[in-house]
BALOBA-1460 file (C-alpha; in Angstrom, 3 decimals):
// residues 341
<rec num="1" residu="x" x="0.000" y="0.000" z="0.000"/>
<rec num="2" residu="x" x="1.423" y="3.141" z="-1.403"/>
<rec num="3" residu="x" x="-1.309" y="5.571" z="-0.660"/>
<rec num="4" residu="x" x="-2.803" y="6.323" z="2.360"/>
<rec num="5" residu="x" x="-4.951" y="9.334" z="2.305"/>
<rec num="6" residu="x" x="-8.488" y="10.718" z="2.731"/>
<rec num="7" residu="x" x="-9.556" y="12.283" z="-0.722"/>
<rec num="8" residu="x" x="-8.771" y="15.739" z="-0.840"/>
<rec num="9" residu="x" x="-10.020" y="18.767" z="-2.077"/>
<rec num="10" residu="x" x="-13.630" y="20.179" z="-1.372"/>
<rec num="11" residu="x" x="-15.599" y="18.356" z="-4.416"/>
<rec num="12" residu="x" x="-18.972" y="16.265" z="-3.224"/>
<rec num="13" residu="x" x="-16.718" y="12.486" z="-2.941"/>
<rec num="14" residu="x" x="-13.945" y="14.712" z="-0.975"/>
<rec num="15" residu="x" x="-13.308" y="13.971" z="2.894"/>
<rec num="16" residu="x" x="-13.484" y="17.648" z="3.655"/>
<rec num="17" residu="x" x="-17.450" y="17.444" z="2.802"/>
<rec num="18" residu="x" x="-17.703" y="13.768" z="3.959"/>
<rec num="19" residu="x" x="-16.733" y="14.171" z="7.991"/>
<rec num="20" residu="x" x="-19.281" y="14.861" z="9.702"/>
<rec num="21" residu="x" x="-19.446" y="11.634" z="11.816"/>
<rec num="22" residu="x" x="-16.316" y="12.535" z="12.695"/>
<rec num="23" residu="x" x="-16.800" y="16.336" z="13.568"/>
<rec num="24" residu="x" x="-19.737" y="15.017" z="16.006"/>
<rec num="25" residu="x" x="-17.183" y="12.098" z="17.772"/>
<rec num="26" residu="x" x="-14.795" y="15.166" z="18.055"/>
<rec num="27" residu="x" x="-17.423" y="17.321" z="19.334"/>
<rec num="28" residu="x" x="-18.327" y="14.978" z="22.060"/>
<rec num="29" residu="x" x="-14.105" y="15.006" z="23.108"/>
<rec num="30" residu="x" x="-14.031" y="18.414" z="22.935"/>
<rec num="31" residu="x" x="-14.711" y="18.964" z="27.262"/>
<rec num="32" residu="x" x="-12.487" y="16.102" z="28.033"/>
<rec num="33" residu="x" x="-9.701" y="17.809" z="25.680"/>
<rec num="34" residu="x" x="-10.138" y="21.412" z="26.913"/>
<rec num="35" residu="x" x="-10.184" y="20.101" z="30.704"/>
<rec num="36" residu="x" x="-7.003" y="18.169" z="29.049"/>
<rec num="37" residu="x" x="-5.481" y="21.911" z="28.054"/>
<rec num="38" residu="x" x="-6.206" y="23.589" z="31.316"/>
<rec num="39" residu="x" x="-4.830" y="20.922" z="33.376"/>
<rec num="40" residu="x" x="-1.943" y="20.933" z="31.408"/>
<rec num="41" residu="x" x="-1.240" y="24.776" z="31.368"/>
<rec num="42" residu="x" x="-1.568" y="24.597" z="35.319"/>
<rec num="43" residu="x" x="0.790" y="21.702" z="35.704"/>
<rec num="44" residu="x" x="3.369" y="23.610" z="33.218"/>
<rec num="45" residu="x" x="3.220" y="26.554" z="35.666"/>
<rec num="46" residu="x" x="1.971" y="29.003" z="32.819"/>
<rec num="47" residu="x" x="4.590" y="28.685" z="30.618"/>
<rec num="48" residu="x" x="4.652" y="32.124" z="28.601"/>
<rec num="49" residu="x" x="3.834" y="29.797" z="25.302"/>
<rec num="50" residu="x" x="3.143" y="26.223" z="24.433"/>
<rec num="51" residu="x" x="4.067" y="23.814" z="21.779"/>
<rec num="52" residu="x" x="1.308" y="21.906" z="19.733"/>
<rec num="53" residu="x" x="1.615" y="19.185" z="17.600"/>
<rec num="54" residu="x" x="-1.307" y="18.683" z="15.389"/>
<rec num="55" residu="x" x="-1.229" y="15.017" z="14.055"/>
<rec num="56" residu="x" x="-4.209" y="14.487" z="12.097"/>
<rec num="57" residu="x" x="-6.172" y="13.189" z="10.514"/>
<rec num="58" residu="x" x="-6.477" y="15.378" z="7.568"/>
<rec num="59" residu="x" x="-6.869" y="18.782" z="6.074"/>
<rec num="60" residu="x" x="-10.250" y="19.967" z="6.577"/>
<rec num="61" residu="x" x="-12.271" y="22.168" z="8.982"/>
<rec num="62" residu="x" x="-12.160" y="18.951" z="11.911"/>
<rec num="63" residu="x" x="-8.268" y="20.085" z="12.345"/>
<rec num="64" residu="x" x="-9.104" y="23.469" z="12.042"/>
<rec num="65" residu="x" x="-12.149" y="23.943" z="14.808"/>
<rec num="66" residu="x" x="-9.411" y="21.301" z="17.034"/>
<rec num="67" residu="x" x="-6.717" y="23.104" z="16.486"/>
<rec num="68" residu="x" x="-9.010" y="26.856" z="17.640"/>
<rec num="69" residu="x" x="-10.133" y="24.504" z="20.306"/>
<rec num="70" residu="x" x="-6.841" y="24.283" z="22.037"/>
<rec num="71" residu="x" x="-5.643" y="27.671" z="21.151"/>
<rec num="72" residu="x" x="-8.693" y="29.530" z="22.763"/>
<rec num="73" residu="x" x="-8.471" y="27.349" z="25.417"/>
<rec num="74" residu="x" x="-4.663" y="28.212" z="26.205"/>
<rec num="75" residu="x" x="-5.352" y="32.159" z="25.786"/>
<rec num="76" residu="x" x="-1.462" y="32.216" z="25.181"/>
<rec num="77" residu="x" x="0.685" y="32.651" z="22.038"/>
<rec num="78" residu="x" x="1.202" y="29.209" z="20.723"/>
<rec num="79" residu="x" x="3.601" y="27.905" z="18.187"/>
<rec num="80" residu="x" x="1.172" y="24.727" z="16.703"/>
<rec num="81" residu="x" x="2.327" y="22.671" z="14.096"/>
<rec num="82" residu="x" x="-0.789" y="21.732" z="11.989"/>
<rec num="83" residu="x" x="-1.386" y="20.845" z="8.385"/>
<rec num="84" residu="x" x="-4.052" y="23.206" z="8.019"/>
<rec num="85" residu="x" x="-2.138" y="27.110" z="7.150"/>
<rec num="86" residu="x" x="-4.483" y="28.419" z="4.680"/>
<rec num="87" residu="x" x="-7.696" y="27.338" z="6.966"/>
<rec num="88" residu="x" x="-6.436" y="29.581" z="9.971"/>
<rec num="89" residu="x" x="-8.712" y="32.740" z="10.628"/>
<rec num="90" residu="x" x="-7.104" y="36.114" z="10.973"/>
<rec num="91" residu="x" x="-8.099" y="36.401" z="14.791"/>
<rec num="92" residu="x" x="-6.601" y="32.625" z="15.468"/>
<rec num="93" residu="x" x="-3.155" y="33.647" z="13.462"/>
<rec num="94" residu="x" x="-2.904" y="36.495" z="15.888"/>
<rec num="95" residu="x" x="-2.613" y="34.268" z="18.947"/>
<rec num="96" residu="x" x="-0.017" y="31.781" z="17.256"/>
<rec num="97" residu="x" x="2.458" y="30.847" z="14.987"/>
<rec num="98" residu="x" x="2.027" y="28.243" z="12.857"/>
<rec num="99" residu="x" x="4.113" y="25.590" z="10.907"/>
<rec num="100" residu="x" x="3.649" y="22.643" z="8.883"/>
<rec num="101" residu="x" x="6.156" y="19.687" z="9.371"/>
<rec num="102" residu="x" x="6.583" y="16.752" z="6.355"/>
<rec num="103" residu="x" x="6.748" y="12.947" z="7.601"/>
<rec num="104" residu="x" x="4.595" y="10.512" z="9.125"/>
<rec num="105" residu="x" x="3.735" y="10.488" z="12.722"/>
<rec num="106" residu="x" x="5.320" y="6.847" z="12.797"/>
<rec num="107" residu="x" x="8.762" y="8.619" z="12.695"/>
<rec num="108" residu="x" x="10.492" y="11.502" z="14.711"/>
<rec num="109" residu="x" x="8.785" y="14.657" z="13.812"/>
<rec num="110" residu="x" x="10.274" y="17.338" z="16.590"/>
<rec num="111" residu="x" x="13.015" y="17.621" z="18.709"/>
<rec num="112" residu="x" x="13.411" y="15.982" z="21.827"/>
<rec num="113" residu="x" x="11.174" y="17.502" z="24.795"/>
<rec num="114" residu="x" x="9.791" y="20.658" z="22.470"/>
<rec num="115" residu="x" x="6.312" y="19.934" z="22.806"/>
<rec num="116" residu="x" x="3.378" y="20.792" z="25.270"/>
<rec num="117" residu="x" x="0.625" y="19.185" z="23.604"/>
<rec num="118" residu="x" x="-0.069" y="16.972" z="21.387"/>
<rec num="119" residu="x" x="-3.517" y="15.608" z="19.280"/>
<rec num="120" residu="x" x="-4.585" y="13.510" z="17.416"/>
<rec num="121" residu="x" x="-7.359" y="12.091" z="15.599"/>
<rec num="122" residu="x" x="-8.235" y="9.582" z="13.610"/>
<rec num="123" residu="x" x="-5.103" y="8.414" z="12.650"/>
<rec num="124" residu="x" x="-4.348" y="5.516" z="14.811"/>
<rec num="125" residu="x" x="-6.143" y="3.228" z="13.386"/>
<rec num="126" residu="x" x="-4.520" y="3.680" z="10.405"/>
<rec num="127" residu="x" x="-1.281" y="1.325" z="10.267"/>
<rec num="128" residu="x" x="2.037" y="2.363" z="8.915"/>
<rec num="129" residu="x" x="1.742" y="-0.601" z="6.426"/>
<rec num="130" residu="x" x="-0.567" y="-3.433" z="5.022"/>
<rec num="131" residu="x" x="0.252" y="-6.552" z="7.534"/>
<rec num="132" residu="x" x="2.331" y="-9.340" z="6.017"/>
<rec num="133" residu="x" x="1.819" y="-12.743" z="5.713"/>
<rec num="134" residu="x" x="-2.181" y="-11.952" z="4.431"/>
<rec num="135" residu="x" x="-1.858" y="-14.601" z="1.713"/>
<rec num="136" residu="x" x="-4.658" y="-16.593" z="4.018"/>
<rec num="137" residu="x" x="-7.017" y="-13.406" z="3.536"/>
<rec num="138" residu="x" x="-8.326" y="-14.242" z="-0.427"/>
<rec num="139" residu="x" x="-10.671" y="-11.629" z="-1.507"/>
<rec num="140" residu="x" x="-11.131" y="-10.184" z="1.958"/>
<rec num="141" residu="x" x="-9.974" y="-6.330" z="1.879"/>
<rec num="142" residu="x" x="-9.756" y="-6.735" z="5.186"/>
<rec num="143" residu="x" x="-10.017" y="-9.106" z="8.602"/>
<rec num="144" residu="x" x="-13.645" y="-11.153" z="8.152"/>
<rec num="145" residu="x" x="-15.900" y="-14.526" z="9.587"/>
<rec num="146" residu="x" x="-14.339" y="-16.904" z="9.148"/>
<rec num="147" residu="x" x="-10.517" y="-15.596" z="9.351"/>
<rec num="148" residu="x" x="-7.945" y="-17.061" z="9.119"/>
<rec num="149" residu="x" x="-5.840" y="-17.034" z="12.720"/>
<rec num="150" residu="x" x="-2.469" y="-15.711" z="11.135"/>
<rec num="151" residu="x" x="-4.351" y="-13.032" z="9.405"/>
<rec num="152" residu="x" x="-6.254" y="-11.965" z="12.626"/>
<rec num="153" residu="x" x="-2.558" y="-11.717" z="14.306"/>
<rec num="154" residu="x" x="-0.435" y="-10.170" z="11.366"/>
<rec num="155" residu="x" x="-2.805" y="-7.338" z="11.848"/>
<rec num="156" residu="x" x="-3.006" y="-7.533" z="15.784"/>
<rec num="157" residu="x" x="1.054" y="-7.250" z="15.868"/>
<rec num="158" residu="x" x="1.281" y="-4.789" z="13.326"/>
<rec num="159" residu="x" x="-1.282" y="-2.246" z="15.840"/>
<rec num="160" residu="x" x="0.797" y="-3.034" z="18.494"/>
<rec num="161" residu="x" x="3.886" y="-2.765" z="16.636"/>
<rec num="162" residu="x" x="3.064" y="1.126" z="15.099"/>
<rec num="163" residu="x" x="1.013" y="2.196" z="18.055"/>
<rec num="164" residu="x" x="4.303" y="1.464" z="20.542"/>
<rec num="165" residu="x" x="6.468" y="3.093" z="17.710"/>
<rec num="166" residu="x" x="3.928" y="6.428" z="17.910"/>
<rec num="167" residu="x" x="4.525" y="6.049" z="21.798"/>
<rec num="168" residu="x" x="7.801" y="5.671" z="22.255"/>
<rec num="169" residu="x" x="8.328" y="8.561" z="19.445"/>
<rec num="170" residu="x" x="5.968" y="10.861" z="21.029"/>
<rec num="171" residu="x" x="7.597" y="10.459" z="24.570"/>
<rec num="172" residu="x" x="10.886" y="11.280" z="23.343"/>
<rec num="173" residu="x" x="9.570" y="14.725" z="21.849"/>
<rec num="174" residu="x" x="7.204" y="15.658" z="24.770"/>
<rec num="175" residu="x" x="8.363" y="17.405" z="27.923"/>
<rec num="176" residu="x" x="7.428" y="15.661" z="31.048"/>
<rec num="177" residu="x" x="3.603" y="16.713" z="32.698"/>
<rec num="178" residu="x" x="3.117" y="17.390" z="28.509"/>
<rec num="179" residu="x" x="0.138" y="15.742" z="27.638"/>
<rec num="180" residu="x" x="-1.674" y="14.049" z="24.528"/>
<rec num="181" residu="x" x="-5.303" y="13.450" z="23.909"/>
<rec num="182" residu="x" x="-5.739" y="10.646" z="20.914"/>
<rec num="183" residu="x" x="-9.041" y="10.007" z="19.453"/>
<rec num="184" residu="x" x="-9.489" y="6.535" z="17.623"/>
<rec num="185" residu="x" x="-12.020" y="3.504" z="15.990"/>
<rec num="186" residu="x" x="-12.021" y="0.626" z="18.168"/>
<rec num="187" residu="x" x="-14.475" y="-2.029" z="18.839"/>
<rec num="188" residu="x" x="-17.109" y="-3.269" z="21.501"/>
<rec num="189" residu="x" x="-16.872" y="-6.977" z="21.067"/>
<rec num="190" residu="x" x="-14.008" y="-8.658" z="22.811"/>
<rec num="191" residu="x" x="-14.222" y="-10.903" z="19.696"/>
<rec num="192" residu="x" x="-12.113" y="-9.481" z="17.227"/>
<rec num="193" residu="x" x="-14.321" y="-11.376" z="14.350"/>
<rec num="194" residu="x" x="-17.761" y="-10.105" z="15.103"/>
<rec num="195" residu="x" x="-19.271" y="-8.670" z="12.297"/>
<rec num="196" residu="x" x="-19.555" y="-4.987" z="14.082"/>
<rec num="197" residu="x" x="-16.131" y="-4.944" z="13.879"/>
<rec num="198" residu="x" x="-15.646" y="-5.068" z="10.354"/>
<rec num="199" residu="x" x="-18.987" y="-4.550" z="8.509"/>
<rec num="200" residu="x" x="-18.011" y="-1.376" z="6.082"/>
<rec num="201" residu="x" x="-14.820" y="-3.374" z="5.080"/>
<rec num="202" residu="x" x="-16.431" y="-6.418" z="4.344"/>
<rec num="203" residu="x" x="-19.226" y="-4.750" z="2.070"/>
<rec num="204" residu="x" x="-16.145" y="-3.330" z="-0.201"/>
<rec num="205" residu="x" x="-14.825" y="-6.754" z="-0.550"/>
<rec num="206" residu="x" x="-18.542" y="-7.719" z="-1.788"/>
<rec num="207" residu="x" x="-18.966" y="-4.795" z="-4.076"/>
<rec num="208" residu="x" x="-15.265" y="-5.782" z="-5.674"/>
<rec num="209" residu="x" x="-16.147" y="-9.021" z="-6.351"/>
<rec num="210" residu="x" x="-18.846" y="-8.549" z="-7.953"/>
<rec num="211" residu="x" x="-16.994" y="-6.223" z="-10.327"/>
<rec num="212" residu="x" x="-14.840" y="-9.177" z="-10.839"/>
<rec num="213" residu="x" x="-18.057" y="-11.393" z="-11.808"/>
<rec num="214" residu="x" x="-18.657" y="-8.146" z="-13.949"/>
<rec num="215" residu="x" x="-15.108" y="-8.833" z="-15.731"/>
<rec num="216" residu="x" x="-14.178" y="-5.336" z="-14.469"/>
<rec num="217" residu="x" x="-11.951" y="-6.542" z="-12.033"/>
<rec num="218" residu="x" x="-9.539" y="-9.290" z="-11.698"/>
<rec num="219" residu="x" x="-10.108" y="-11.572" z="-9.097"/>
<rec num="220" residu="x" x="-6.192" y="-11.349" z="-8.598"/>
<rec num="221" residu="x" x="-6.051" y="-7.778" z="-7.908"/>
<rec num="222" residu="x" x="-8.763" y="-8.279" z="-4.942"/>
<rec num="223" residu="x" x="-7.057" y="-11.095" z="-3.298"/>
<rec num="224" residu="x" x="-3.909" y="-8.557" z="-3.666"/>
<rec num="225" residu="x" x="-5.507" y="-5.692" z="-1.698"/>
<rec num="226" residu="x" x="-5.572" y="-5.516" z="1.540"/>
<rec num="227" residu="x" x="-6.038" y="-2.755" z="4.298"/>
<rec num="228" residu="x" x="-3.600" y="-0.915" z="6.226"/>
<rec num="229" residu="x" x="-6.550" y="-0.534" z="9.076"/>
<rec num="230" residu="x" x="-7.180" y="-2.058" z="12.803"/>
<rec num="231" residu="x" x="-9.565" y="-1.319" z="15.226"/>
<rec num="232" residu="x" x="-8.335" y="-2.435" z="18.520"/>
<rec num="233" residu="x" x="-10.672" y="-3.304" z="21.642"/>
<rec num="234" residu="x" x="-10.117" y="-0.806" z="24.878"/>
<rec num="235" residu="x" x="-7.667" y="-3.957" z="26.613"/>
<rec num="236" residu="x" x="-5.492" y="-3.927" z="23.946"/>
<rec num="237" residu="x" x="-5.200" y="-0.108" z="23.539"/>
<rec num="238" residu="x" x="-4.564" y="0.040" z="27.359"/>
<rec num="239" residu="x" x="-2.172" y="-2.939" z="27.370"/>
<rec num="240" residu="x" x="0.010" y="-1.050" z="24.892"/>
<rec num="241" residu="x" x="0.596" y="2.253" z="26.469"/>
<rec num="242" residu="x" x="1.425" y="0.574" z="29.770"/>
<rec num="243" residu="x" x="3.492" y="-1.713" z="28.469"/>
<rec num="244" residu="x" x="5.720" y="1.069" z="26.901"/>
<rec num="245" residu="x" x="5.693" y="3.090" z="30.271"/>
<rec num="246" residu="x" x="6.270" y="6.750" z="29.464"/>
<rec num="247" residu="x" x="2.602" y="7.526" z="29.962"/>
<rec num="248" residu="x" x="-0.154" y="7.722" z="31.926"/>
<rec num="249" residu="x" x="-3.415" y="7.411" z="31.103"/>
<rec num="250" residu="x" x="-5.548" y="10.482" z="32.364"/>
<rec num="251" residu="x" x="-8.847" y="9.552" z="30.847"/>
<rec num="252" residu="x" x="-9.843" y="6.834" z="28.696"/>
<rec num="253" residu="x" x="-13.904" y="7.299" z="27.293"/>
<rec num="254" residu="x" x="-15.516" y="5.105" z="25.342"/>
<rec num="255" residu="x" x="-17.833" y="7.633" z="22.684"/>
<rec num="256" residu="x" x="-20.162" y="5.885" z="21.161"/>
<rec num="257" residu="x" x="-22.282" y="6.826" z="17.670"/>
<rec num="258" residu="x" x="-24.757" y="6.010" z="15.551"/>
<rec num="259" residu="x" x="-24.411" y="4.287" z="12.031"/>
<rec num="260" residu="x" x="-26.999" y="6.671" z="10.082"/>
<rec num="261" residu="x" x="-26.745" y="9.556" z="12.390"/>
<rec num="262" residu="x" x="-26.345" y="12.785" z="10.073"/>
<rec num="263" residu="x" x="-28.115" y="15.606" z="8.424"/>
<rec num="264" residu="x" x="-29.538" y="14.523" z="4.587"/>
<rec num="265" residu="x" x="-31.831" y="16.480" z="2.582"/>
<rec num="266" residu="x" x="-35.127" y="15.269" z="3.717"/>
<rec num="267" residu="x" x="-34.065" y="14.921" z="7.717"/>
<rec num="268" residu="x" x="-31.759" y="14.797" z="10.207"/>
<rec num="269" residu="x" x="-31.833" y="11.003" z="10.463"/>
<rec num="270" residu="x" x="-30.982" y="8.895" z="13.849"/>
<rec num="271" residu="x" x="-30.707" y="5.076" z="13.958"/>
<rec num="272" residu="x" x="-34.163" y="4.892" z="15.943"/>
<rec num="273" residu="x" x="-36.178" y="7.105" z="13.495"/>
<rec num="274" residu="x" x="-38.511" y="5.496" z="11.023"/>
<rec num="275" residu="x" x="-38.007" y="6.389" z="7.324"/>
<rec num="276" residu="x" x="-39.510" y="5.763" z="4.042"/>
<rec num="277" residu="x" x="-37.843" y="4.036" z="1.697"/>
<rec num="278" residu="x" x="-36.878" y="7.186" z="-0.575"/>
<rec num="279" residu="x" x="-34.764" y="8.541" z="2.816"/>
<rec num="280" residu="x" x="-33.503" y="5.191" z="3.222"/>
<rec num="281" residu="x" x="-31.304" y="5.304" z="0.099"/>
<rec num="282" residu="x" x="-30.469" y="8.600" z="0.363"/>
<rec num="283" residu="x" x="-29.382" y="7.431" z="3.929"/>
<rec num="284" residu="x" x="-26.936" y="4.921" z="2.693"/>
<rec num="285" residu="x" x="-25.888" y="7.142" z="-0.182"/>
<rec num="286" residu="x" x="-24.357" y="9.899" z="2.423"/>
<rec num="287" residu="x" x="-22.680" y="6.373" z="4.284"/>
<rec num="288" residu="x" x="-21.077" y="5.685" z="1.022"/>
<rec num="289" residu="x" x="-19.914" y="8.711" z="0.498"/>
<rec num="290" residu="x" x="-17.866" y="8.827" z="4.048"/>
<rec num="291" residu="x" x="-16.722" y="5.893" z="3.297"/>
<rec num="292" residu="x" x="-15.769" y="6.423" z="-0.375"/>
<rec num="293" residu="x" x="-13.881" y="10.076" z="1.128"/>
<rec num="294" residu="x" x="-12.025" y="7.646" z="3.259"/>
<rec num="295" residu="x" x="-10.480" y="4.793" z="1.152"/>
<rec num="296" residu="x" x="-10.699" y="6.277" z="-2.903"/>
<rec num="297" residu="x" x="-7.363" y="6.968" z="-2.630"/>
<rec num="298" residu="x" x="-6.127" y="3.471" z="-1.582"/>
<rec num="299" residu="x" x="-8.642" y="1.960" z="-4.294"/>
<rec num="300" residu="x" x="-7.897" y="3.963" z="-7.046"/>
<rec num="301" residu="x" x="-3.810" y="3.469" z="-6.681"/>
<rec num="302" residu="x" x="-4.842" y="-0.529" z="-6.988"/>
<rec num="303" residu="x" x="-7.464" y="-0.707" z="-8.793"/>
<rec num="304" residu="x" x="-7.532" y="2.261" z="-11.364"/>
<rec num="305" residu="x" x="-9.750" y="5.423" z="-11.169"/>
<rec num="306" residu="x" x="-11.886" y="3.950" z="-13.370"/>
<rec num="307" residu="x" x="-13.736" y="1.360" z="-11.173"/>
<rec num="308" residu="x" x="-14.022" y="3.930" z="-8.530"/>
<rec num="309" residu="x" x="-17.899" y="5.122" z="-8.885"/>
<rec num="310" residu="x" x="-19.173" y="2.149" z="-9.813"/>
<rec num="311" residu="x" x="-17.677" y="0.593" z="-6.859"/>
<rec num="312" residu="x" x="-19.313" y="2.403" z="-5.079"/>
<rec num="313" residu="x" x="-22.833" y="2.035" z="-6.446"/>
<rec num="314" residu="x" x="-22.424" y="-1.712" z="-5.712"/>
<rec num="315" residu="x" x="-21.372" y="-0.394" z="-2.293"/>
<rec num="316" residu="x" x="-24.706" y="1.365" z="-1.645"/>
<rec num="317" residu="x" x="-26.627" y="-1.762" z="-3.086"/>
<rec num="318" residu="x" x="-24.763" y="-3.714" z="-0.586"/>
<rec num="319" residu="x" x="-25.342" y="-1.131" z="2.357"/>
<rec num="320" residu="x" x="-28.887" y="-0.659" z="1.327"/>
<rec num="321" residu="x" x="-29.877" y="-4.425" z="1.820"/>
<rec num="322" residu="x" x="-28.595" y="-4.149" z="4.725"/>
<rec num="323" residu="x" x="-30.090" y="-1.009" z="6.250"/>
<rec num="324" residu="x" x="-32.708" y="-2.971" z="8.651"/>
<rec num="325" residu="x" x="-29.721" y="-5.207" z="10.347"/>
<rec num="326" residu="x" x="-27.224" y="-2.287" z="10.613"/>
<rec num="327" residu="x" x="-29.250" y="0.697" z="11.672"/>
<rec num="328" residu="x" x="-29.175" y="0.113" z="15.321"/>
<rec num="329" residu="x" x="-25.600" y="-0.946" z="15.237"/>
<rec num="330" residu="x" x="-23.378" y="1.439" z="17.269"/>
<rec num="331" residu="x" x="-20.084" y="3.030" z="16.118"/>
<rec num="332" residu="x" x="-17.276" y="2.941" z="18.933"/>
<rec num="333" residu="x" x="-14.479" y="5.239" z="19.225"/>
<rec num="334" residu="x" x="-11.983" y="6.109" z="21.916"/>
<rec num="335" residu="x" x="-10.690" y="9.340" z="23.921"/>
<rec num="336" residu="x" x="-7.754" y="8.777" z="25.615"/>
<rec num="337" residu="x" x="-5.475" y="11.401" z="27.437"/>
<rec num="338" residu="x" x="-2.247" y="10.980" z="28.548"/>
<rec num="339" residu="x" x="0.387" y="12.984" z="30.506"/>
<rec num="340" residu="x" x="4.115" y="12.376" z="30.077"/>
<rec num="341" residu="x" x="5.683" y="10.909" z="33.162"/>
């Protein structure tokens, strides 16, 4: 996997237009991160600035309205290190200075003990590569029921791997009483194969193969393509930052959200309401779309541009079918602070 990336720009299949699940998990983090900020600015005896590290997820206004979060919060100069210049309102630019820094956040970004605080979202349950040894995992895009035990663990040891590489990184450039608030995808079922684990991964798989009974695709190039994604259970998260010991957890909150929860054109649906078949598909349509702003890139470097939009009308086929069985099914996603021993 060469690409990983949410689609860019502001068109109607870009992430920018596409995030507003994740704007309403953020919003719901946003106390515990400003208590976060003010906790830390007290412990740091009022240092006459701090040092931010912005590490994702992408450009957008969800960095932006984080980012103004943490700097209104602070009332103090900052220096933050976003990816997000050109976003930046005159009366935020006034309180800060603001940089962008090139790598990933799997390698050494700052210098040792510069930083103050440090975010994060949505990014962690991205890995820093595609597991190996997924030969087991077919035509699977990702892990499924059945799986295959080594494919379950390749991915397993590859979270733990990158997320105690982000740790151990992170502690060397963060002064001691700095902090870090992460926000992540993780699961509710202890069992790592239960179908709410997995269930928007395993309906691309579906809609690829049947491009390949289409002759659009070759079966080959499925059984190729596989994602660099893992969404860990609360244990595991917890087992990993105490097993690398330079942090302590502050806070650790479970957010939970809904499936079908976001504005459309003919209502603001929830997962309880009951719709009419017209709202239905336009339902699923605006879940395609977050999930088509999220993983076009990755497709299109495999599998060619071309496939892309009919993909994803199999896709909304597949999610429509499915509306009844998935509408009550919860999304879960993790805060979790941490100050810097």
């Amino acid at each position: 996997m060469s690409v990983l990336s949410m689609k860019g720009g502001d068109g109607k299949h870009s992430y920018a237009n596409n995030s507003e699940m994740q704007k309403s998990i953020n919003s719901h983090a946003k106390l515990a991160m400003v208590e976060n900020v003010k906790e830390a600015i007290v412990k740091l005896g009022f240092p006459e600035y701090i040092k931010v590290a912005d590490l994702g997820c992408s450009s957008g206004e969800n960095t932006f309205l984080a980012m103004s979060e943490i700097t209104t919060t602070s009332t103090l100069p900052l220096n933050v290190s976003p990816f997000l210049h050109k976003k930046l309102k005159m009366d935020i630019k006034e309180k800060c200075f603001v940089s962008g820094v090139p790598g990933s956040f799997y390698s050494r970004l700052f210098p040792s003990k510069s930083l103050h605080f440090v975010h994060s979202s949505w990014t962690l349950h991205w890995l820093s590569k595609v597991p190996d040894r997924l030969e087991e995992n077919k035509t699977n895009v990702y892990l499924s029921s059945p799986c295959p035990p080594n494919v379950y663990k390749s991915y397993l040891t590859q979270f733990k791997n990158d997320f105690l590489s982000f740790l151990r990184i992170r502690a060397e450039e963060t002064i001691p009483n700095g902090r870090m608030a992460l926000t992540l995808v993780g699961r509710k079922a202890l069992d790592p194969l239960s179908k709410d684990c997995f269930q928007n991964w395993s309906l691309i798989s579906h809609s690829l193969l049947d491009l390949v009974t289409e002759g659009i695709v070759k079966e080959s190039d499925v059984e190729s393509f596989n994602l660099p994604f893992y969404n860990p259970e609360r244990e595991k998260v917890k087992e990993v930052i105490e097993n690398e010991g330079s942090f302590k957890i502050n806070n650790f909150e479970t957010i939970f959200g809904l499936l079908f929860s976001y504005k459309t054109g003919c209502t603001e649906v929830k997962d309880d309401d009951n719709v009419d078949q017209p709202c239905v598909l336009e339902v699923v349509r605006k879940r395609a779309k977050i999930i088509r702003s999220i993983s076009e890139p990755m497709l299109a470097a495999h599998f060619g541009s071309a496939i892309v939009d009919r993909l994803f009308d199999k896709y909304t086929y597949h999610l429509a079918q499915r509306y009844e069985t998935l509408r009550n099914k919860p999304t879960v996603n993790f805060f979790v602070s941490l100050i810097r021993k």
